[in-house]
PAMAR-334072 format. One record per residue (C-alpha): residue number from 1; residue in three letters; y, x, z. Coordinates in Angstrom, 3 decimals. Example, Ala and Ser with C-alpha at 12.3 -4.5 7.8 and 13.67 -1.06 7.14 Angstrom:
<sites>
num 1	residuo ALA	yy -4.500	xx 12.300	zz 7.800
num 2	residuo SER	yy -1.060	xx 13.670	zz 7.140
</sites>
This chain:
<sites>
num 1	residuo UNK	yy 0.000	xx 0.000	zz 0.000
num 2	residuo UNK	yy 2.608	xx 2.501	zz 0.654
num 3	residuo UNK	yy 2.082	xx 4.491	zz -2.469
num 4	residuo UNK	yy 2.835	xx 1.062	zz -4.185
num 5	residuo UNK	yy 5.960	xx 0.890	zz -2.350
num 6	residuo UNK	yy 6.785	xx 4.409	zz -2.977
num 7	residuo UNK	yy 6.361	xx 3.660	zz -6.706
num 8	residuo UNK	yy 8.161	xx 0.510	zz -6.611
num 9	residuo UNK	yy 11.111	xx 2.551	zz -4.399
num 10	residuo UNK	yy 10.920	xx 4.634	zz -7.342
num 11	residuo UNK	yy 10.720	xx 3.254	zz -10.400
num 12	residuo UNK	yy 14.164	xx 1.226	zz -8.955
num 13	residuo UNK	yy 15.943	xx 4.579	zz -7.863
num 14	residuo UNK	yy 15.001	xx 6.202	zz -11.702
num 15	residuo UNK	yy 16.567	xx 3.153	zz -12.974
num 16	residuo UNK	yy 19.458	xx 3.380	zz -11.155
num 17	residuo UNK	yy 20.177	xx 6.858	zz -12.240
num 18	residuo UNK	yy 19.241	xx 6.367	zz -15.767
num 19	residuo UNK	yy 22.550	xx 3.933	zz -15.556
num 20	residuo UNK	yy 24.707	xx 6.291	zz -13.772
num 21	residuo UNK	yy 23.826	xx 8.950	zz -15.693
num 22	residuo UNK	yy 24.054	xx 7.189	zz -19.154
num 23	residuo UNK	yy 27.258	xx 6.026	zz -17.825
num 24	residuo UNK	yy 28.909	xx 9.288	zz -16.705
num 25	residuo UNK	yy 27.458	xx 10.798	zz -19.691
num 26	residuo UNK	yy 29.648	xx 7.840	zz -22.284
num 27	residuo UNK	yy 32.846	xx 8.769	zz -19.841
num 28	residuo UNK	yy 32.360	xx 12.568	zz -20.476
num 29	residuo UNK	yy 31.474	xx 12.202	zz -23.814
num 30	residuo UNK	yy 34.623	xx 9.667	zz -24.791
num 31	residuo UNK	yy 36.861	xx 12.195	zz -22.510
num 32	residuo UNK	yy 36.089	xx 15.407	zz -23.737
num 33	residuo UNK	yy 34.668	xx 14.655	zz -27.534
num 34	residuo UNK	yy 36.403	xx 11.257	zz -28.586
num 35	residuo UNK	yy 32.453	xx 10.386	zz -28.832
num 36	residuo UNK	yy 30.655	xx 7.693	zz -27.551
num 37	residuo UNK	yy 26.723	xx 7.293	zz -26.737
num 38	residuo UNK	yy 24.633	xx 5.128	zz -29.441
num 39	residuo UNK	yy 24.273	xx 2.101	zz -27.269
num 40	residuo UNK	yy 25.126	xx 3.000	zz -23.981
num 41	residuo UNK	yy 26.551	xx -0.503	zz -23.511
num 42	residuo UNK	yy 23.667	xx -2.598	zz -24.472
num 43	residuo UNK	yy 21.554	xx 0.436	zz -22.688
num 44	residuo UNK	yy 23.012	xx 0.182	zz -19.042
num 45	residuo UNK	yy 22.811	xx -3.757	zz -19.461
num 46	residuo UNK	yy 19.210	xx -3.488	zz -19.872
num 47	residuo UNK	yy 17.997	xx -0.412	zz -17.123
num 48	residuo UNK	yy 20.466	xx -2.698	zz -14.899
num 49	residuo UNK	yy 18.356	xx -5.722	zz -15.358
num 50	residuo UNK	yy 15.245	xx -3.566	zz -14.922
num 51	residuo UNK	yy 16.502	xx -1.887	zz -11.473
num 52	residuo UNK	yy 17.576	xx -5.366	zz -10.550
num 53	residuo UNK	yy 14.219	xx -6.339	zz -10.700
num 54	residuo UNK	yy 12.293	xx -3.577	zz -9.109
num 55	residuo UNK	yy 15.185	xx -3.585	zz -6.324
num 56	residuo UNK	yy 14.134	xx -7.232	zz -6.014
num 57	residuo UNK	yy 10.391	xx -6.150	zz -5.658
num 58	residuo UNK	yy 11.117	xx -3.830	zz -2.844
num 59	residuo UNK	yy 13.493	xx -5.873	zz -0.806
num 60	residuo UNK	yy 11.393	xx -9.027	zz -0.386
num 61	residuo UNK	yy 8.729	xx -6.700	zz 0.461
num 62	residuo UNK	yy 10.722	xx -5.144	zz 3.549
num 63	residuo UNK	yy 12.793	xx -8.291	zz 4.171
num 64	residuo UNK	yy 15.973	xx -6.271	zz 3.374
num 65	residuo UNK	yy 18.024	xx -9.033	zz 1.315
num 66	residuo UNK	yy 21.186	xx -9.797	zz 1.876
num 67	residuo UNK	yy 20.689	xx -12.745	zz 4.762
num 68	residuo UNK	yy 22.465	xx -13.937	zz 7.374
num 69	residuo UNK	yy 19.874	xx -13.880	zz 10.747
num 70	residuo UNK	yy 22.228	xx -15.845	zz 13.091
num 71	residuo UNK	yy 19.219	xx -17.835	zz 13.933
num 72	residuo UNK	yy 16.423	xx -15.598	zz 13.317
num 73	residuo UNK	yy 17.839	xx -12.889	zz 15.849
num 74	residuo UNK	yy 18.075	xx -15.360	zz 18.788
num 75	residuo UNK	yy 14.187	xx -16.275	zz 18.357
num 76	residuo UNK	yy 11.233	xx -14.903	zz 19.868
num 77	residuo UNK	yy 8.768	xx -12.829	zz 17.990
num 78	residuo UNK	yy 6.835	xx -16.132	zz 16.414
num 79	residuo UNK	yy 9.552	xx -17.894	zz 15.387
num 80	residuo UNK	yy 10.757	xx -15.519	zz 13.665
num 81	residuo UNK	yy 6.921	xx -14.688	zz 12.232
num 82	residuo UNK	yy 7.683	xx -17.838	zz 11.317
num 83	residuo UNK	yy 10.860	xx -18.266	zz 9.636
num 84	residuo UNK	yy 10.149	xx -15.005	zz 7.858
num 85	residuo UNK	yy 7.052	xx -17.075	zz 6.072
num 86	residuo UNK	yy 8.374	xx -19.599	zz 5.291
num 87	residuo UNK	yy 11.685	xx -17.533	zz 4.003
num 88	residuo UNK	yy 8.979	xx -15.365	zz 2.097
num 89	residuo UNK	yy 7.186	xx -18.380	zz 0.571
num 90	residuo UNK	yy 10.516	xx -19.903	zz -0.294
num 91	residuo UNK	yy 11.235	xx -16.716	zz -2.053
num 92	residuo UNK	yy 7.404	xx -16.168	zz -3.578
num 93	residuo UNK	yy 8.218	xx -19.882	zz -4.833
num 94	residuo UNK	yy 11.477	xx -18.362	zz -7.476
num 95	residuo UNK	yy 9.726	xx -15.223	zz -8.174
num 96	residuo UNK	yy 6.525	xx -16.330	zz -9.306
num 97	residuo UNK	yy 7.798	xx -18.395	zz -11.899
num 98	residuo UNK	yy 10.751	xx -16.442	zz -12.553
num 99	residuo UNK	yy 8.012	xx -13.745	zz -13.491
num 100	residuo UNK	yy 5.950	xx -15.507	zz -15.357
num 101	residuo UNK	yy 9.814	xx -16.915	zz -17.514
num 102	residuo UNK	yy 10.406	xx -12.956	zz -18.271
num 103	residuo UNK	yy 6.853	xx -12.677	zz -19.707
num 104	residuo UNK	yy 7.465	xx -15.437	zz -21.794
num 105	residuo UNK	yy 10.499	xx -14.100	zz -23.134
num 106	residuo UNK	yy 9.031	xx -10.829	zz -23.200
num 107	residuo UNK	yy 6.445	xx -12.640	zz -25.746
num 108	residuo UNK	yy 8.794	xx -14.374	zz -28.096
num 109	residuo UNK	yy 11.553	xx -11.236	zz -28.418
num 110	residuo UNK	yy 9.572	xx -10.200	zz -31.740
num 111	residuo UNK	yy 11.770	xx -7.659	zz -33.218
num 112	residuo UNK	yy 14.985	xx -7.890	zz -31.671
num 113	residuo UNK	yy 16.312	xx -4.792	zz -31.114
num 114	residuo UNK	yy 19.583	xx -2.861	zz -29.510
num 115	residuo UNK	yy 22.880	xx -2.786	zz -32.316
num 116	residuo UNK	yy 23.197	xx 1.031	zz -32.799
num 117	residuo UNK	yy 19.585	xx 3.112	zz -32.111
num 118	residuo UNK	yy 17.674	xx -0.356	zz -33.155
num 119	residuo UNK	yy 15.516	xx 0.341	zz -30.172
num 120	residuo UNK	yy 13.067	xx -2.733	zz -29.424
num 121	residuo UNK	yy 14.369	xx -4.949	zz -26.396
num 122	residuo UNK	yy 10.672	xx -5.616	zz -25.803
num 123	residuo UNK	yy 10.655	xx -2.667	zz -24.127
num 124	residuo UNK	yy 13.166	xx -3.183	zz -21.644
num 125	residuo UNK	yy 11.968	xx -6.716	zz -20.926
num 126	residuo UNK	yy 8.629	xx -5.769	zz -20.537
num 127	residuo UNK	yy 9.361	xx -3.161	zz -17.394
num 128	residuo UNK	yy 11.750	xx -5.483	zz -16.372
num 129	residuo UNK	yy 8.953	xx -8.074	zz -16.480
num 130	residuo UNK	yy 6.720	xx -5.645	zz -14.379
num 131	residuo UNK	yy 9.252	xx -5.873	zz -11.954
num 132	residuo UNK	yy 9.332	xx -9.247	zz -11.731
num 133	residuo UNK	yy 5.360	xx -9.902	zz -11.086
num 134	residuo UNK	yy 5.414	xx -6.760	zz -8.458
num 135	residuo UNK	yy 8.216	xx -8.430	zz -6.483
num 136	residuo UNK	yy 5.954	xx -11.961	zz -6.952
num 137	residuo UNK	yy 3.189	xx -9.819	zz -5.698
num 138	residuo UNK	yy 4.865	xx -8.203	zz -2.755
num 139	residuo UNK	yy 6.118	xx -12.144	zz -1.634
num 140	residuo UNK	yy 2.597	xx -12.371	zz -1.293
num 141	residuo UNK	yy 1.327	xx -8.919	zz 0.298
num 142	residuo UNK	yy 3.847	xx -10.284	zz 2.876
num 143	residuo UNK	yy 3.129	xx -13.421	zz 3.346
num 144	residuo UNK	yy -0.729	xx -12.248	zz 3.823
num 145	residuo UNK	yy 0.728	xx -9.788	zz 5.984
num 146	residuo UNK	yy 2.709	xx -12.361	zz 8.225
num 147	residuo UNK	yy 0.035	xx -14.619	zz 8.605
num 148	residuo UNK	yy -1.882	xx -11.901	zz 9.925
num 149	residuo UNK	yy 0.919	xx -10.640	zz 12.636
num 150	residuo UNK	yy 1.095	xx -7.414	zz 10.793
num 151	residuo UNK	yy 4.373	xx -7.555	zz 9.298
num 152	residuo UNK	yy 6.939	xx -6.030	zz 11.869
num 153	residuo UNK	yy 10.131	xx -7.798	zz 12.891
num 154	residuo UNK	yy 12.683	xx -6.489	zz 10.661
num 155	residuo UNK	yy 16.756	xx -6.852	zz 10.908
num 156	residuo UNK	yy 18.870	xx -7.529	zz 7.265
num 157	residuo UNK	yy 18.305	xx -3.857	zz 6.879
num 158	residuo UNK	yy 14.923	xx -3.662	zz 6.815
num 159	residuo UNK	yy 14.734	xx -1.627	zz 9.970
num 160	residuo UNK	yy 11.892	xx -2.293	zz 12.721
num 161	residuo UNK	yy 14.178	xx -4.158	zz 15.985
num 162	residuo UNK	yy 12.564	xx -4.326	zz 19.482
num 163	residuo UNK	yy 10.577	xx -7.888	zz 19.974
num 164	residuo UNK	yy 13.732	xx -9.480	zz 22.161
num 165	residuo UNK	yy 17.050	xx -9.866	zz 21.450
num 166	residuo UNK	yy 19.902	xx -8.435	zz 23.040
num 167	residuo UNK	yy 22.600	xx -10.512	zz 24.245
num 168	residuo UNK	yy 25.556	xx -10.040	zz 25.097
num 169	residuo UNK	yy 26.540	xx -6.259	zz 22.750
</sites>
């Protein structure tokens, strides 16, 4: 399991710096050489929407969305096992179609392809699309892993919190 979410850490982090690199790379180029990169526009868009989506795997994994636990932190340890599956299968119930939407689109992009380097887009969709079903799949490593009382409580971060909360700080 962890060398899944190592990869998945990954494969979001590469993407990431694909973008700021292809970025910074069109800025130095324009700058310096009154050049610009074949495509870096329609590039970034798509290594965006395919970090977006590994991002998405790894953060309903670890719980580490963007959330609001005004509730959650004032509950003991089962309701918030609690809360946190029914969160998860709230989420497991947009990403599993979601997924299977990108695949489908993946499917019927034929030979559509970027405006300068005519590079397929059914490349980019179909990592993107991998993205998609690992997030789908992680909803339901930790949903598994909730039922069992494996899962550990987790703040917004992601970061393990003692069992109780503390009042009053």
């Amino acid at each position: 399991m962890k060398r899944l979410l190592a990869a998945t850490e990954n494969v979001a982090a590469f993407f990431l710096l694909l973008i700021a690199l292809l970025t910074a790379g069109n800025v130095v180029m324009r700058d310096l050489f009154s050049l610009q990169i074949p495509d870096w526009f329609d590039g970034s868009r798509q290594l965006q929407g395919i970090a977006l989506f590994w991002g998405i795997a790894i953060a309903t994994y670890h719980a580490g969305h963007i959330c609001v636990d005004i509730v959650w932190e004032y509950m003991g340890k089962v309701g918030r096992r609690r809360l946190d599956l029914i969160a998860t299968l709230i989420t497991l119930a947009f990403l599993a179609p979601l997924a299977w939407m990108i695949w489908v689109k993946t499917g019927s992009t034929g030979t559509q392809a970027t405006s300068d380097l005519q590079l397929p887009l059914v490349a980019f969709y179909a990592v993107g699309a991998a993205g998609a079903t690992v997030a789908a799949l992680l909803a339901v490593v930790r949903i598994v892993e909730l039922l069992r009382d494996r899962a550990p409580d987790t703040d917004a971060t992601g970061q393990e919190i003692e069992s109780e909360p503390r009042h009053g700080s």
